[in-house]
C-alpha positions in Angstrom: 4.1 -10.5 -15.7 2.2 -9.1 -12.5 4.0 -6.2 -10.4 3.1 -5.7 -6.7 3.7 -4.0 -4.0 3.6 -4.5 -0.1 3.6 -1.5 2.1 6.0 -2.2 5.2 6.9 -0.7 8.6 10.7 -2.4 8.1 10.6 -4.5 4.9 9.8 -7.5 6.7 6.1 -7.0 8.5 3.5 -5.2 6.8 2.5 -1.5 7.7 -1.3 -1.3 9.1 -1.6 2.2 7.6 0.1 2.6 4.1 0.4 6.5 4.1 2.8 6.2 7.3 4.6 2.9 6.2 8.4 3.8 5.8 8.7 1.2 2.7 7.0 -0.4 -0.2 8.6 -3.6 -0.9 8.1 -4.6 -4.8 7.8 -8.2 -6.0 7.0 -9.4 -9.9 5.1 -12.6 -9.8 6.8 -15.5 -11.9 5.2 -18.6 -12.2 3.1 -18.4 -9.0 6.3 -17.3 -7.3 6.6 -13.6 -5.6 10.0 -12.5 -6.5 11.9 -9.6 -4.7 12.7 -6.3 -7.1 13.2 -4.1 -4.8 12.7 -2.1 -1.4 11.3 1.9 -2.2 11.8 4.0 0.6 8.1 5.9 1.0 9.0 9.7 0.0 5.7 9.7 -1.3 2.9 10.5 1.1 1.9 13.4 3.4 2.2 11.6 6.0 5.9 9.9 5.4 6.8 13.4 4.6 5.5 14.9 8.2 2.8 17.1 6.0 -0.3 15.8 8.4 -1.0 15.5 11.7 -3.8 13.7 12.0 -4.2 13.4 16.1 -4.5 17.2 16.7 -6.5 17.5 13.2 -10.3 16.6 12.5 -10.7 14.7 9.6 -13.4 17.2 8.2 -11.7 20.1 8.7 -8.1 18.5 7.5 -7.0 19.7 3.9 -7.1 17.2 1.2 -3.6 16.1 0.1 -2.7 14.0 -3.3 -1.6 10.8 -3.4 -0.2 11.7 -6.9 3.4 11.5 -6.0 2.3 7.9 -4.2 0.7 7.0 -7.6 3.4 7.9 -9.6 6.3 5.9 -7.8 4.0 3.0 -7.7 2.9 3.3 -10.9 4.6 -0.2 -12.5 2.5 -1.8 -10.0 -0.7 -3.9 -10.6 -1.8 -3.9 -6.8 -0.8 -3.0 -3.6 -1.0 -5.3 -0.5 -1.8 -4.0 2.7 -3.5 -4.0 6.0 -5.7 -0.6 6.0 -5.8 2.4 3.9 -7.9 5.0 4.2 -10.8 5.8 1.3 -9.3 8.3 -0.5 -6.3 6.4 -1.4 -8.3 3.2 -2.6 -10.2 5.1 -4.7 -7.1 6.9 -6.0 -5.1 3.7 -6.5 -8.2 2.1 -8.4 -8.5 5.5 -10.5 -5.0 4.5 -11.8 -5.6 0.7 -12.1 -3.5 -0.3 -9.1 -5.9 -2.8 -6.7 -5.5 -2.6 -3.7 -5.4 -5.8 -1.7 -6.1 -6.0 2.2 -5.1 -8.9 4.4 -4.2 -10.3 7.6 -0.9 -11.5 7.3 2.0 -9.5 9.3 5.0 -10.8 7.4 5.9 -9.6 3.7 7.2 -12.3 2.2 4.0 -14.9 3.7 1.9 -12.3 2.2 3.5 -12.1 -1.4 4.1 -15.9 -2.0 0.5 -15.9 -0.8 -0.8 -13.7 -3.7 1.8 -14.9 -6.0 -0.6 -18.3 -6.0 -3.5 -16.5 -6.4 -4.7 -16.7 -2.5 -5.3 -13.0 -1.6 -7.9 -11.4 -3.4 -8.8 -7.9 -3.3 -12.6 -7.7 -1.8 -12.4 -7.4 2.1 -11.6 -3.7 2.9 -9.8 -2.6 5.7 -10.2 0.9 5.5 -8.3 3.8 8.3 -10.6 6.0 9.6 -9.8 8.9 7.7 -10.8 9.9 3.9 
């Protein structure tokens, strides 16, 4: 069985920066059918947790945070959906075997049924414009 998840502004559209998203909304894939496990509050990155201000900040003066606690909560998944990440965190999710998976779509559950049947594929790159 495949575990996912989909970083969300509300649990219904999907977040276009996955460190700020509030949620990551988890779905196992069951014969080519995204099924709902459960909605994690994100308490897991800087920025969810108010640690980085990235408006007043350069990025290359900005202190390197971990994305370990991130990792950790997501680590049952096999990929993460999203609409922009920045490098860091791609490289971190890959590092731990979790793909990440950029796309278009604005609604969750489109987005989930869509890679459920094999229709998103990780490849394009939508990357935020910090590391």
């Amino acid at each position: 069985m495949t575990r996912f998840a989909v970083a969300s502004e509300d649990g219904i559209t999907i977040a276009g920066h996955t460190g700020r998203c509030r949620y990551f909304v988890v779905f196992d894939v069951e014969d080519d059918t995204a099924k709902l496990v459960e909605v994690r509050t994100n308490r897991f990155t800087a920025h969810a947790l108010g640690q980085c201000d990235p408006g007043n900040e350069p990025a290359h003066n900005r202190e390197q945070h971990s994305h370990d606690s991130l990792l950790d909560a997501l680590n049952d998944c096999q990929a993460l959906l999203c609409r922009g990440m920045g490098q860091r965190l791609v490289e971190d999710l890959l590092t731990r075997n979790i793909t990440p998976v950029f796309c278009e779509e604005s609604v969750v559950t489109e987005a989930a049924h869509r890679y459920a049947r094999g229709e998103l594929l990780p490849g394009r790159v939508n990357r935020c414009s910090h590391s």
